[in-house]
Residue frames relative to the residue before (quaternion, step in Angstrom):
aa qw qx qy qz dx dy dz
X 1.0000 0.0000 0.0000 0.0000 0.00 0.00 0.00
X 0.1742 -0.7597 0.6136 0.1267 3.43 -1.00 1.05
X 0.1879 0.8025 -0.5633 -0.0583 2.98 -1.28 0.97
X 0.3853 -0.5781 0.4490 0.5619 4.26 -0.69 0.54
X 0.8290 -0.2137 0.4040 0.3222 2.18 -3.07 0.23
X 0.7821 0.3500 -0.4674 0.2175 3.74 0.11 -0.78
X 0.5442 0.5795 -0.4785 0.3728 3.83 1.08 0.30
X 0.6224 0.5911 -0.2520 0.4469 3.32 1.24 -0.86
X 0.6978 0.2172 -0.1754 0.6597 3.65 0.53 -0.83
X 0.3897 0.3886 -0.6008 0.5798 4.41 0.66 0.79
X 0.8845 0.2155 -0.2962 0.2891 3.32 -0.71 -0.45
X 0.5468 0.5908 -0.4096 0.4292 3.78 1.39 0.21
X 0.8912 0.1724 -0.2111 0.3626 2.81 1.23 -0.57
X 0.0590 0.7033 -0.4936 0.5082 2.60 1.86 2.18
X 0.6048 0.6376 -0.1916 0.4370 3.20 1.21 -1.62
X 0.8983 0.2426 -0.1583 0.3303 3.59 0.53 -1.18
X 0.4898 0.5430 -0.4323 0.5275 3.07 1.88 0.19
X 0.6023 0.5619 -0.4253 0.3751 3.84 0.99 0.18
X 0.6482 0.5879 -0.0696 0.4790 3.02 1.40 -1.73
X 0.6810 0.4098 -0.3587 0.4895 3.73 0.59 -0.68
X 0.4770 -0.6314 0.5804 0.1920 2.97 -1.83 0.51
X 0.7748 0.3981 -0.2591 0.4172 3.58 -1.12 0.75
X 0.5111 -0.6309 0.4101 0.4153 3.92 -0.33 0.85
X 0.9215 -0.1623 -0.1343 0.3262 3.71 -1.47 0.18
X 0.2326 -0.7701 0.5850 0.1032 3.24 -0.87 0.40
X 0.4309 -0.6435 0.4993 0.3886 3.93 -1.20 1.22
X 0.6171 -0.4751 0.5532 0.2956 3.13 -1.79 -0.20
X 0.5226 0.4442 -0.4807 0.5463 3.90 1.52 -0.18
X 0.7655 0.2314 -0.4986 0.3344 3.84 0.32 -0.59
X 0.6034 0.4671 -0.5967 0.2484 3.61 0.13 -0.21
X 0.5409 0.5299 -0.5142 0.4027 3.73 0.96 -0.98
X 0.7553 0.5184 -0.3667 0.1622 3.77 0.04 -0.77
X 0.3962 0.8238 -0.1587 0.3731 2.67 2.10 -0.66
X 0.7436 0.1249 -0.0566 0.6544 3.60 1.44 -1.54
X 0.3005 -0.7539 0.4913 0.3160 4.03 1.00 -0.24
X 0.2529 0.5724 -0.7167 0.3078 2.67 0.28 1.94
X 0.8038 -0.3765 0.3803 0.2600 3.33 -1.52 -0.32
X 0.3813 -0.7171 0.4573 0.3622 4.03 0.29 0.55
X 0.6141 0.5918 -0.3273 0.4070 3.71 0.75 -0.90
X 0.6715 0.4437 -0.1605 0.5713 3.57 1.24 -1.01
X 0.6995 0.4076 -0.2994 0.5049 3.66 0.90 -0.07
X 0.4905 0.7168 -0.1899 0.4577 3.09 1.50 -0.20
X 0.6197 0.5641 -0.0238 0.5451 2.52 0.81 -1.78
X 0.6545 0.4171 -0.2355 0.5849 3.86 0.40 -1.22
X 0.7160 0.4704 -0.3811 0.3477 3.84 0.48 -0.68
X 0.6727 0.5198 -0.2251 0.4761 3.15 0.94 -0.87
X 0.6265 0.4451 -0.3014 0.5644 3.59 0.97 -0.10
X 0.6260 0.4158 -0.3207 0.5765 3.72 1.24 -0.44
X 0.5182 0.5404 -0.4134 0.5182 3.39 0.84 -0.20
X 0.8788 0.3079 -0.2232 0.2883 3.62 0.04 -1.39
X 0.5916 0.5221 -0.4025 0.4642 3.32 1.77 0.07
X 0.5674 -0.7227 0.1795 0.3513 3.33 1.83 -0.59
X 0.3328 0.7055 -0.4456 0.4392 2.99 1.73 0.51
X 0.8384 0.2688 -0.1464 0.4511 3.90 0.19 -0.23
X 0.0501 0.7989 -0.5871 -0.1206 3.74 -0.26 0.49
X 0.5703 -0.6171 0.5397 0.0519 3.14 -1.43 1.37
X 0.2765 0.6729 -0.6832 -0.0642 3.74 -1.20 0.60
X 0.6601 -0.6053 0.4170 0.1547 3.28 -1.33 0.81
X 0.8261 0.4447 -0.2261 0.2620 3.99 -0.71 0.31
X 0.7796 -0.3160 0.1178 0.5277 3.60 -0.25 -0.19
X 0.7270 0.3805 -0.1225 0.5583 2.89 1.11 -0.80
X 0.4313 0.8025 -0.2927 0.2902 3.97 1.37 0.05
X 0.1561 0.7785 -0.5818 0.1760 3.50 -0.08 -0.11
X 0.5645 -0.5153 0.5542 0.3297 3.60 -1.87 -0.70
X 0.1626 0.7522 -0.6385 0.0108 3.37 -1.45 0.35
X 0.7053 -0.4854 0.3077 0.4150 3.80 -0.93 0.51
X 0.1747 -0.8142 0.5237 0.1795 2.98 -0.68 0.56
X 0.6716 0.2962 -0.2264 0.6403 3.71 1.15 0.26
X 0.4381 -0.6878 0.4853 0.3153 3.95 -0.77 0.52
X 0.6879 -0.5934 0.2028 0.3654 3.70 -0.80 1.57
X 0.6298 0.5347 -0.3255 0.4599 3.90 1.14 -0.84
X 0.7921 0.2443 -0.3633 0.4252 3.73 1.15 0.13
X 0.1038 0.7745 -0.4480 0.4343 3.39 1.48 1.09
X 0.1703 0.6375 -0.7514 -0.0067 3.80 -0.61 0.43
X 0.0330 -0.8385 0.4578 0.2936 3.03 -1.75 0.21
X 0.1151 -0.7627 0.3841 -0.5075 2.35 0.54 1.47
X 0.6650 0.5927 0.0307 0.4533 3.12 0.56 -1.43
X 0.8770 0.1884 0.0842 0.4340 2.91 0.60 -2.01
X 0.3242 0.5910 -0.4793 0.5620 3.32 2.04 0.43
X 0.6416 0.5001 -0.2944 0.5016 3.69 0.55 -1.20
X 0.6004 0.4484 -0.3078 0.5863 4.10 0.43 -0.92
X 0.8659 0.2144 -0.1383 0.4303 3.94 -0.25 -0.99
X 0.7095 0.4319 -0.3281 0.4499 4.07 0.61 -0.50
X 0.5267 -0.5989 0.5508 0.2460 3.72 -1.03 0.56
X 0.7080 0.1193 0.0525 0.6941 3.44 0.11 -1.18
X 0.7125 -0.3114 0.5552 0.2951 3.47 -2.28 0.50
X 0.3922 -0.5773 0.6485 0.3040 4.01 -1.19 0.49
X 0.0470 0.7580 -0.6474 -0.0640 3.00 -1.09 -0.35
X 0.5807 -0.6768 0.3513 0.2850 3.52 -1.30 0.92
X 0.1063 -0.8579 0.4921 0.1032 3.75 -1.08 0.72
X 0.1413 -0.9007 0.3996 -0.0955 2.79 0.06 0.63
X 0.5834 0.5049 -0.3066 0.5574 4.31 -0.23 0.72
X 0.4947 -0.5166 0.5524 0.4282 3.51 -1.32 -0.80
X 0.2815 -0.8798 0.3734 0.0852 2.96 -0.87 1.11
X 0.0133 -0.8436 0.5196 -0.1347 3.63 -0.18 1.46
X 0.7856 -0.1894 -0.1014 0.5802 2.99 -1.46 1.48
X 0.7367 0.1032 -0.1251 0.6565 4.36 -0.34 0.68
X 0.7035 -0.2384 0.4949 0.4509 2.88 -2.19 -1.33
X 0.1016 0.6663 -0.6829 -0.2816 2.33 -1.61 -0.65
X 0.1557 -0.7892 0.5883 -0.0829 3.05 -0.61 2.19
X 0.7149 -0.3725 0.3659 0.4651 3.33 -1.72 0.72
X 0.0968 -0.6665 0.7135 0.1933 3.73 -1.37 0.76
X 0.6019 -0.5655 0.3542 0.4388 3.65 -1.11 0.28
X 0.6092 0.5569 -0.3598 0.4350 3.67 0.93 -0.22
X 0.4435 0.6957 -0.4147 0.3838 3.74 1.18 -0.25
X 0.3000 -0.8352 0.3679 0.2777 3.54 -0.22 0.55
X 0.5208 0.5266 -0.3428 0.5779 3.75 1.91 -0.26
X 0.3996 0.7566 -0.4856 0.1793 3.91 1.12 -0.59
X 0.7867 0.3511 -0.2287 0.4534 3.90 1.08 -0.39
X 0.4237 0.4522 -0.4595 0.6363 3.08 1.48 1.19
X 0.7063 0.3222 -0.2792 0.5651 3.64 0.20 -0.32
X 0.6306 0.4392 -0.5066 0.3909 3.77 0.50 -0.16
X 0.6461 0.4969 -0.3714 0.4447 3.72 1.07 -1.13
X 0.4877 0.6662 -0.3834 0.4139 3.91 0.96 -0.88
X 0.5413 0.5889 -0.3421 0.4931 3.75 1.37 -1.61
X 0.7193 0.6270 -0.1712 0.2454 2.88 0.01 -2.04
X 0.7523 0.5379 -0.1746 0.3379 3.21 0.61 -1.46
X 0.6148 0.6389 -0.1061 0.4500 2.50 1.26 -2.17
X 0.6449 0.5782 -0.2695 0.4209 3.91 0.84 -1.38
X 0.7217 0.4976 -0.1214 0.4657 3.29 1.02 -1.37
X 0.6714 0.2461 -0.3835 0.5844 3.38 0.64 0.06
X 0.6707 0.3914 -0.5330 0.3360 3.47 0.07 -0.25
X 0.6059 0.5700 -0.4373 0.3417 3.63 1.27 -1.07
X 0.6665 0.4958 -0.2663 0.4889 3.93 1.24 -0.66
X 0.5041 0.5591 -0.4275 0.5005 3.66 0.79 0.30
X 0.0176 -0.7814 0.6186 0.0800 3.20 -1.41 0.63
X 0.7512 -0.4401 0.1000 0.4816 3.01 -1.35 -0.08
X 0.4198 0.7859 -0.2865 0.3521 3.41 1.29 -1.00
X 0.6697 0.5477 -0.1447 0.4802 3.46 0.87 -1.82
X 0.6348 0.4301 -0.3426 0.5428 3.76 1.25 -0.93
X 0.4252 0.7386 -0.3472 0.3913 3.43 0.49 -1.03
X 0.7951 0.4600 -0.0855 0.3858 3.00 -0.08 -1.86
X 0.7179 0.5106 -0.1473 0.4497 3.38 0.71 -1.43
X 0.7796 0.4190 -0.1624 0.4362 3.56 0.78 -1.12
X 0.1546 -0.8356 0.3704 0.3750 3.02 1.52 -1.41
X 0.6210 -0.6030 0.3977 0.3042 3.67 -1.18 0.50
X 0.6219 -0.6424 0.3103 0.3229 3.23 -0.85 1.59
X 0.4837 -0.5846 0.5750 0.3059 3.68 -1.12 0.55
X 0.4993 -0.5702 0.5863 0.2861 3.66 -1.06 1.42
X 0.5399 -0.5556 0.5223 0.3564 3.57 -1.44 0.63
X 0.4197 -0.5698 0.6284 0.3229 3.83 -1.04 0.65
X 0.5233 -0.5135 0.5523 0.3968 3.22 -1.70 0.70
X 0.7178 -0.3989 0.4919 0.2892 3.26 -2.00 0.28
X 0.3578 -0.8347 0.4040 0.1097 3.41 -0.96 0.44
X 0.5343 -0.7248 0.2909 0.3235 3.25 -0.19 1.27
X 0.2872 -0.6515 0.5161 0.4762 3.90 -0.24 0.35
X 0.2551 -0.6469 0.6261 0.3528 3.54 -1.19 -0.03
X 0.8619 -0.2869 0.2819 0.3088 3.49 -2.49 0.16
X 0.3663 -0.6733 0.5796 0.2766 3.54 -0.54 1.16
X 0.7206 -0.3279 0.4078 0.4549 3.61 -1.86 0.08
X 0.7775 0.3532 -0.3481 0.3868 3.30 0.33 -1.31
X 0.6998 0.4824 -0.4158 0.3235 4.11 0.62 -0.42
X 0.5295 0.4996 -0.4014 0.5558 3.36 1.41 -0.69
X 0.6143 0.5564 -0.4404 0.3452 3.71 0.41 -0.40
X 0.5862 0.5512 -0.2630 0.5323 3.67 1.07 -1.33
X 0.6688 0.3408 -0.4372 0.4954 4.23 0.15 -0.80
């Protein structure tokens, strides 16, 4: 299944508005998060907003956060919210384009059900289900303490 960068980096930063600690978060720290561009994470917010997966509050203290808890997340859903056209399965070596099952292929109804299948479970997954699988980012370790140069360990 092909799909663009803006599903992939939609649903990370589905992922990190679940996963982080602390109510809303800007759109400069998730962008920094994957080095993408803020304009393009933006951009993705506001579309997660208008389908309703993210709610949006304004001021110093403003930022994004989920608007629905990750177990009622399909994505599904949010292929439909973030992809132009339907994905669809590719399958071969790709030159100059795709190269997608044509109906005259003679394996084409083995790779359509593979689609099929493949569609359906991802459309029944949620965010929760990623979550789960990947697990929640590891909290940053405190800083380490420097230890005793030569010369102090040298003095005891």
């Amino acid at each position: 299944m092909i799909t663009s960068k803006r599903f992939g980096y939609g649903l990370c930063v589905l992922y990190e508005l679940a996963t982080r600690e602390g109510g809303h978060h800007s759109a400069r720290d998730l962008a920094q998060g994957y080095s993408v561009p803020e304009a393009f994470v933006r951009r993705l917010l506001l579309d997660l907003r208008r389908a309703g997966f993210v709610e949006a509050q304004k001021g110093r203290m403003g930022g994004y956060q989920l608007a629905h808890s990750p177990k009622e997340i399909k994505l599904g859903a949010l292929i439909k919210a973030l992809e132009p056209e339907e994905p669809v399965l590719i399958y071969g070596r790709l030159r100059r384009g795709t190269n997608m099952p044509a109906d005259a292929c003679p394996v084409a109804p083995f790779w359509k059900g593979v689609e099929a299948k493949f569609a359906a479970s991802v459309a029944e997954a949620t965010l929760a289900d990623v979550i789960a699988q990947v697990g929640a980012p590891a909290k940053a370790a405190a800083p380490k303490r420097k230890t005793a140069g030569r010369r102090e360990r040298a003095r005891k």
